[in-house]
DRENDO-1510 file (C-alpha; in Angstrom, 1 decimal, always signed):
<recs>
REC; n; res; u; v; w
REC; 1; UNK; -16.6; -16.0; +20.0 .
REC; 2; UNK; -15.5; -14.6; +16.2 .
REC; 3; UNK; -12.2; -15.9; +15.6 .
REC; 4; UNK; -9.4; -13.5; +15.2 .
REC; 5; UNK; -8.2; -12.8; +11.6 .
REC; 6; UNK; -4.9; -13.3; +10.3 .
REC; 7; UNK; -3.4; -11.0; +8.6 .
REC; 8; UNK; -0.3; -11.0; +6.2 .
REC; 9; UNK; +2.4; -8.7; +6.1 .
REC; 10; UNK; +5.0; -8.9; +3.6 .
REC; 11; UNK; +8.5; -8.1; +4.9 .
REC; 12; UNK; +10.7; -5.5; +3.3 .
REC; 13; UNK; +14.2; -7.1; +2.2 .
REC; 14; UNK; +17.2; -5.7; +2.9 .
REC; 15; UNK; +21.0; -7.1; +0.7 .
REC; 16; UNK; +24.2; -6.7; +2.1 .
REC; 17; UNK; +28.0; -6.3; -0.5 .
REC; 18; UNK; +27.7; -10.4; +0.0 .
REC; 19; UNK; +24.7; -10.7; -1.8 .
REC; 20; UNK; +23.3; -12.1; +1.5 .
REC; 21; UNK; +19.9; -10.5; +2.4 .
REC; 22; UNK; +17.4; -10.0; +5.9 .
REC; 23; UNK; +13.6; -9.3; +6.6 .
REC; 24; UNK; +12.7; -6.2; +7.8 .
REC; 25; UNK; +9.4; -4.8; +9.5 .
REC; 26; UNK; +8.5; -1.7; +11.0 .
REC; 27; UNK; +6.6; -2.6; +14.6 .
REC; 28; UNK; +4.0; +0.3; +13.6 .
REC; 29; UNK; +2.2; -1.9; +10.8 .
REC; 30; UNK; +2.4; -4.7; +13.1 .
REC; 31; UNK; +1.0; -2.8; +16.2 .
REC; 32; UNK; -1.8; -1.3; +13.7 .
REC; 33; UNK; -3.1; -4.5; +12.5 .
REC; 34; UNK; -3.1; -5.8; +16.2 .
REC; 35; UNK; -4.9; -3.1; +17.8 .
REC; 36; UNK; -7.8; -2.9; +15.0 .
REC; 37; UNK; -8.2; -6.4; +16.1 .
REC; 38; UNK; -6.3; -9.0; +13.7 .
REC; 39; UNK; -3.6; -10.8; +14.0 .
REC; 40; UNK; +0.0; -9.9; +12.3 .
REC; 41; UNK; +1.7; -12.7; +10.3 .
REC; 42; UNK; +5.2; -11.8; +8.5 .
REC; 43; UNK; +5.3; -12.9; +5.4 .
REC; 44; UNK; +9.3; -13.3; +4.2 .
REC; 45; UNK; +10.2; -12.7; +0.4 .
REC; 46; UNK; +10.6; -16.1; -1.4 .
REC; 47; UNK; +10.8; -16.5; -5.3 .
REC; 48; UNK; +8.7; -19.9; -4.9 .
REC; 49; UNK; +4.8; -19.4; -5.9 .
REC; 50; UNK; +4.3; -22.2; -4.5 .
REC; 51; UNK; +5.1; -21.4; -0.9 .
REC; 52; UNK; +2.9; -18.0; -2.3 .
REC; 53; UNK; +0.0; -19.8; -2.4 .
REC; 54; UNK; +0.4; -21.6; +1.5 .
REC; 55; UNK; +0.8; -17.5; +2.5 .
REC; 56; UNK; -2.3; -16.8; +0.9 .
REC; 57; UNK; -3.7; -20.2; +2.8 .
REC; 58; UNK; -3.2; -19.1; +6.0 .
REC; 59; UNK; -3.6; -16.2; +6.3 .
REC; 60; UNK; -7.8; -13.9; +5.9 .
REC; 61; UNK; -6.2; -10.7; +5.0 .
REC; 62; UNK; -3.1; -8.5; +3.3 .
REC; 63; UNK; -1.4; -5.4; +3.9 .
REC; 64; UNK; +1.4; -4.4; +1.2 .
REC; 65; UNK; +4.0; -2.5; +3.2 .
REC; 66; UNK; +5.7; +1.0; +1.9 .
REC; 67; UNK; +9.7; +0.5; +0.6 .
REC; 68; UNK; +11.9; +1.5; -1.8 .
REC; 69; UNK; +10.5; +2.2; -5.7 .
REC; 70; UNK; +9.9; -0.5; -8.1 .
REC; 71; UNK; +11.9; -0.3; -12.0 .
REC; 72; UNK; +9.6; +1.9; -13.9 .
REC; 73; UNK; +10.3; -1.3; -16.9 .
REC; 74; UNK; +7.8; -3.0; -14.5 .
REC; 75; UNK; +4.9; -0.5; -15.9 .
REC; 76; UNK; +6.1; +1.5; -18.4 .
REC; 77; UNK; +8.6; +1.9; -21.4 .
REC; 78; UNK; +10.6; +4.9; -19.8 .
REC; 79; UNK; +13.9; +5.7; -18.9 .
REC; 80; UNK; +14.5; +4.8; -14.9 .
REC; 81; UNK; +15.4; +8.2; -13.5 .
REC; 82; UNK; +18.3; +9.1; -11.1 .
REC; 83; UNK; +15.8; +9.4; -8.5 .
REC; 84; UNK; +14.4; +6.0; -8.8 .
REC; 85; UNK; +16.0; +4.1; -6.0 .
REC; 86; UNK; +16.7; +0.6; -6.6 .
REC; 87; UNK; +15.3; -2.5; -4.5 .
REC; 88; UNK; +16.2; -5.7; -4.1 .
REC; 89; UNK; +14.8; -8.5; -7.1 .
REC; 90; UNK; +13.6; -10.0; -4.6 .
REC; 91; UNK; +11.5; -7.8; -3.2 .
REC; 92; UNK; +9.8; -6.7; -6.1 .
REC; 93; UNK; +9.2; -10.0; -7.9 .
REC; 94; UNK; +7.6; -11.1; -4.3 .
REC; 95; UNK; +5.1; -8.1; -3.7 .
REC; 96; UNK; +3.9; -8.1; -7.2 .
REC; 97; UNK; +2.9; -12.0; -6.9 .
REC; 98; UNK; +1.8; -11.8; -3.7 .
REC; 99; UNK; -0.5; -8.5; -4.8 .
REC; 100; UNK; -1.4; -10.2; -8.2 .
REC; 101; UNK; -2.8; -13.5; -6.5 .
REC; 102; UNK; -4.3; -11.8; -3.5 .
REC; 103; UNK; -6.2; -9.6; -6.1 .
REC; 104; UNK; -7.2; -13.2; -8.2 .
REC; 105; UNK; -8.4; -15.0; -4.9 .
REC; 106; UNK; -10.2; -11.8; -4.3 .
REC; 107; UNK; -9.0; -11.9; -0.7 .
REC; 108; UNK; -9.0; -8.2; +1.8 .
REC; 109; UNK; -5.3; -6.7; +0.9 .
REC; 110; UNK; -4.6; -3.1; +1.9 .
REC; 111; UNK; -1.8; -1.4; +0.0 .
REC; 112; UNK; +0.3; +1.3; +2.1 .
REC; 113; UNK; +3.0; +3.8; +0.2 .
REC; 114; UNK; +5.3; +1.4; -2.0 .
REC; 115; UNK; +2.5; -1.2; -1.4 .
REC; 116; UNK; -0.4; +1.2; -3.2 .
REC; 117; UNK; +2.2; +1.3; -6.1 .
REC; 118; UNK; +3.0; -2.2; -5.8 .
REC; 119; UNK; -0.4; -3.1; -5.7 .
REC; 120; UNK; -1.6; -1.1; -9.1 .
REC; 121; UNK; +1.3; -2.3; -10.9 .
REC; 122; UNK; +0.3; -5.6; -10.3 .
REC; 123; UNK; -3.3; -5.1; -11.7 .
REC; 124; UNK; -2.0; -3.4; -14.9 .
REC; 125; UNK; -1.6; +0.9; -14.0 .
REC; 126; UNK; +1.1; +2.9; -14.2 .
REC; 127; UNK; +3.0; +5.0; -11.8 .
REC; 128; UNK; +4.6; +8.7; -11.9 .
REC; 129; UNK; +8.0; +7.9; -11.2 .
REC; 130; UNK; +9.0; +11.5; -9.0 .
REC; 131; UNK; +6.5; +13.9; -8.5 .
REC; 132; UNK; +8.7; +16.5; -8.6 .
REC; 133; UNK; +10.5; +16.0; -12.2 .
REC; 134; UNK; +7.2; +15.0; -14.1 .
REC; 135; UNK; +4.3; +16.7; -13.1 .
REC; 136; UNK; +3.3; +19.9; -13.9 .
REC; 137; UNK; +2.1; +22.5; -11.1 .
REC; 138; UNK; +3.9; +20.2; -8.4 .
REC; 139; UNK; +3.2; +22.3; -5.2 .
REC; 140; UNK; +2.4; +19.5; -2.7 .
REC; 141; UNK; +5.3; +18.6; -0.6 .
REC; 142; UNK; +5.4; +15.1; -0.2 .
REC; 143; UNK; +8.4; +13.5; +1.3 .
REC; 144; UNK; +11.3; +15.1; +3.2 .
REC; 145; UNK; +15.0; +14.0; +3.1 .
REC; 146; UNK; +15.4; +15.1; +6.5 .
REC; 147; UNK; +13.4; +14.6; +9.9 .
REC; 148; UNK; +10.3; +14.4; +10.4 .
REC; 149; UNK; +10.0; +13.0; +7.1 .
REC; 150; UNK; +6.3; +13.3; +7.1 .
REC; 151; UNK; +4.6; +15.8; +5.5 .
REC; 152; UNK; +1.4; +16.6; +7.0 .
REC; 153; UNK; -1.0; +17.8; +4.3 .
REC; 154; UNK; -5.1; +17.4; +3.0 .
REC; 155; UNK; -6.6; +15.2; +1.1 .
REC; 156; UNK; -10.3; +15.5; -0.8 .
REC; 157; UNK; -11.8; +12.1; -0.6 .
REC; 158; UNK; -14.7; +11.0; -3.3 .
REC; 159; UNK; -18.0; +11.5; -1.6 .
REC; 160; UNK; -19.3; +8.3; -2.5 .
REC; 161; UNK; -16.4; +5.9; -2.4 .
REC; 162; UNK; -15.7; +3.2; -0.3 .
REC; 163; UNK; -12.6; +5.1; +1.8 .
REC; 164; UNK; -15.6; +8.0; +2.3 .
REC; 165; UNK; -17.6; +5.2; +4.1 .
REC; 166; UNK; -14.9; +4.4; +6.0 .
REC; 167; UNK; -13.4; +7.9; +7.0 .
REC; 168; UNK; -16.8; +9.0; +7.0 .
REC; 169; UNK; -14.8; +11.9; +5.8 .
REC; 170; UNK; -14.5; +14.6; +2.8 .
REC; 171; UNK; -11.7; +16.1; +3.9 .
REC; 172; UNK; -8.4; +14.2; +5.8 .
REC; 173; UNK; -5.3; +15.4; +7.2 .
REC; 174; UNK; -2.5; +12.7; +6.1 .
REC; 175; UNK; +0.8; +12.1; +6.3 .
REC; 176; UNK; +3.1; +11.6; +3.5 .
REC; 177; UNK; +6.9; +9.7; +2.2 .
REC; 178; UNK; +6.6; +9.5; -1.3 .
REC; 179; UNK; +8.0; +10.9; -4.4 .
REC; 180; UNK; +6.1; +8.5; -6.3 .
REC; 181; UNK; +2.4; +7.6; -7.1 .
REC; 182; UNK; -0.3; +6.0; -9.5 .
REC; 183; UNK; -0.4; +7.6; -12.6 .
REC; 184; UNK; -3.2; +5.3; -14.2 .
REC; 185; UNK; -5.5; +3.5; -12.0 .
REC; 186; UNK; -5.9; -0.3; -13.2 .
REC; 187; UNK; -8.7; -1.8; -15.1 .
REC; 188; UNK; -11.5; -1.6; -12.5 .
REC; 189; UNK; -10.0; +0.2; -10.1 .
REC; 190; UNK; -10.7; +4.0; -9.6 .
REC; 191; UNK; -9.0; +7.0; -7.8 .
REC; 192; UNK; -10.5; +8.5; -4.7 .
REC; 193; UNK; -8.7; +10.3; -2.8 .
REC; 194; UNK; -6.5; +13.0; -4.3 .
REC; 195; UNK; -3.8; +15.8; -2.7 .
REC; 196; UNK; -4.1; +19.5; -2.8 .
REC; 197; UNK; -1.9; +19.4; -6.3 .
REC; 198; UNK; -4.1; +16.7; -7.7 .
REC; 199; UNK; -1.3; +13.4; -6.9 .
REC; 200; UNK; -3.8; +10.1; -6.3 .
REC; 201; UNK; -3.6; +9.7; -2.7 .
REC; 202; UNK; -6.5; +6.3; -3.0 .
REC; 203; UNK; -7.2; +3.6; -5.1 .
REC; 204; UNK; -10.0; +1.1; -4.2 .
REC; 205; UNK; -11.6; -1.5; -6.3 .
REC; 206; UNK; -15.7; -1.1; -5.9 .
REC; 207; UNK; -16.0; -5.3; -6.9 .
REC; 208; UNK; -13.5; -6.6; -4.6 .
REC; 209; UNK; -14.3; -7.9; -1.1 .
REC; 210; UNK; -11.6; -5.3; +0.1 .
REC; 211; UNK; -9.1; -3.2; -2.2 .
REC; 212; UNK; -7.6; -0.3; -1.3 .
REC; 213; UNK; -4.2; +1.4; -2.3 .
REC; 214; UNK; -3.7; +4.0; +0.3 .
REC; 215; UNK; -0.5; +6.4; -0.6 .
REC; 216; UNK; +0.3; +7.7; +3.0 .
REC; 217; UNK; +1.4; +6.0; +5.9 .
REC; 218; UNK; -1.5; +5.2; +8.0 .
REC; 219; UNK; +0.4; +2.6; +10.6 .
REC; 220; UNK; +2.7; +5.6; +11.4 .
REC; 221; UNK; -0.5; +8.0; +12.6 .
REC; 222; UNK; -2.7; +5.0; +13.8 .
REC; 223; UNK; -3.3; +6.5; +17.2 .
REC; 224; UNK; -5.5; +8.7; +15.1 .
REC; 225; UNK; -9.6; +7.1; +15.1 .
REC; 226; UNK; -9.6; +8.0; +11.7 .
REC; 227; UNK; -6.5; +6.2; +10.4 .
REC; 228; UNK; -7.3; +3.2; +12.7 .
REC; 229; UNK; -10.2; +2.8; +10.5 .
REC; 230; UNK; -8.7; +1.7; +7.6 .
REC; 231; UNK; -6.8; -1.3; +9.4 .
REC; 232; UNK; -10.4; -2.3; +11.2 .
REC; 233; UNK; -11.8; -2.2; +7.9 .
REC; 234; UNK; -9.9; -4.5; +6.5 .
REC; 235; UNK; -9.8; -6.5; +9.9 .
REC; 236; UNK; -13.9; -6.9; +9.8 .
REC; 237; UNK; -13.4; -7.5; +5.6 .
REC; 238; UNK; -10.9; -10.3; +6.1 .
REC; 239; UNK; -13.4; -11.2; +9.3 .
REC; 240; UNK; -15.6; -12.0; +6.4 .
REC; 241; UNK; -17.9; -8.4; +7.5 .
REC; 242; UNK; -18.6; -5.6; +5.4 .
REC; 243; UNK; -15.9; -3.1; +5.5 .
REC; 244; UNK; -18.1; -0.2; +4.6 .
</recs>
């Protein structure tokens, strides 16, 4: 009987006025990795590579959570805008090694919301830091302030991409709570999937066992076949099948 996978979730990271901080994760990513088959493993924020490295031992598979926004001096030479929310050091410094030496042991690591971004940064793209302020013909709404916060909207997907085989899909309803996204896809990644006013919805890497930055929040719509998918894909890739 085929072993189980285990797969890595890093945990988002919360500080208090005492500089003390928690681990936080949503039971949606959780119950999406379960029911395409793996098994979840939390991965807290730590500054140590070493204890990196043991994550990356133990576990087959990655998925990069969504959060908070990461300092646009991380990818870029601009100004950080008012918008820009701050997250914990922490936090930041831990997804970007955890992305950066999941990507160099070329194991499966799926990249949700914050963790799309987290995961081009870490490969060397850049990021739109709010939609709304900095691109032109913005007509997509793509996060709301108030419930449901999120927008339900289309998506064209790259006929002959690897998220196409997975979707089996030109076309995809998603759900969206962003004001961020990639701006330039890293060295030998590409964009596939884009939104009605032209914001990269997909990244995916055609030479890795499995990489795929996915901009909306599958987890939260996983009762969906469709958006189950991409979690079983990464289940069978970390499983050691072929995700497409």
């Amino acid at each position: 009987m085929q072993t189980k996978p285990y797969i890595g979730l890093n945990a988002g990271v919360s500080m208090n006025d005492k500089g003390k901080h928690s681990y936080s994760i949503g039971g949606r990513y959780t119950n999406a990795v379960t029911k395409a088959g793996g098994i979840p493993v939390v991965l807290p924020a730590t500054k140590e590579i070493n204890i990196i490295e043991k994550y990356l031992d133990l576990i087959n598979g990655l998925v990069l959570i969504g959060g908070p926004d990461l300092d646009p001096k991380l990818y870029s030479n601009e100004v950080k805008l008012p918008t820009t929310s701050k997250t914990p050091l922490l936090r930041q410094e831990f997804d970007l090694a955890l992305a950066r030496l999941a990507l160099e042991r070329d194991l499966p690591v799926m990249g949700i919301c914050m963790g799309c971004q987290v995961l081009c940064v870490a490969a060397g793209g850049t990021l739109i830091q709010d939609i709304q302020y900095q691109v032109e013909g913005y007509s997509q709404r793509h996060y709301r302030k108030i419930a449901p916060y999120y927008p339900l909207h289309n998506i064209e997907i790259v006929p002959d991409s690897i998220l196409h085989g997975i979707i089996g899909k030109t076309r995809l309803e998603v759900n969206s709570a962003h004001h961020q996204s990639v701006k330039t896809p890293p060295h030998g990644f590409r964009a596939v999937a884009f939104s009605e006013d032209k914001i990269i919805e997909c990244i995916e890497h055609p030479k890795k066992r499995f990489a795929l930055g996915i901009q909306w929040h599958p987890e939260a719509i996983h009762d969906r076949p469709e958006q189950l998918s991409l979690f079983k894909a990464l289940v069978q890739a970390s499983s050691g099948g072929d995700s497409s």
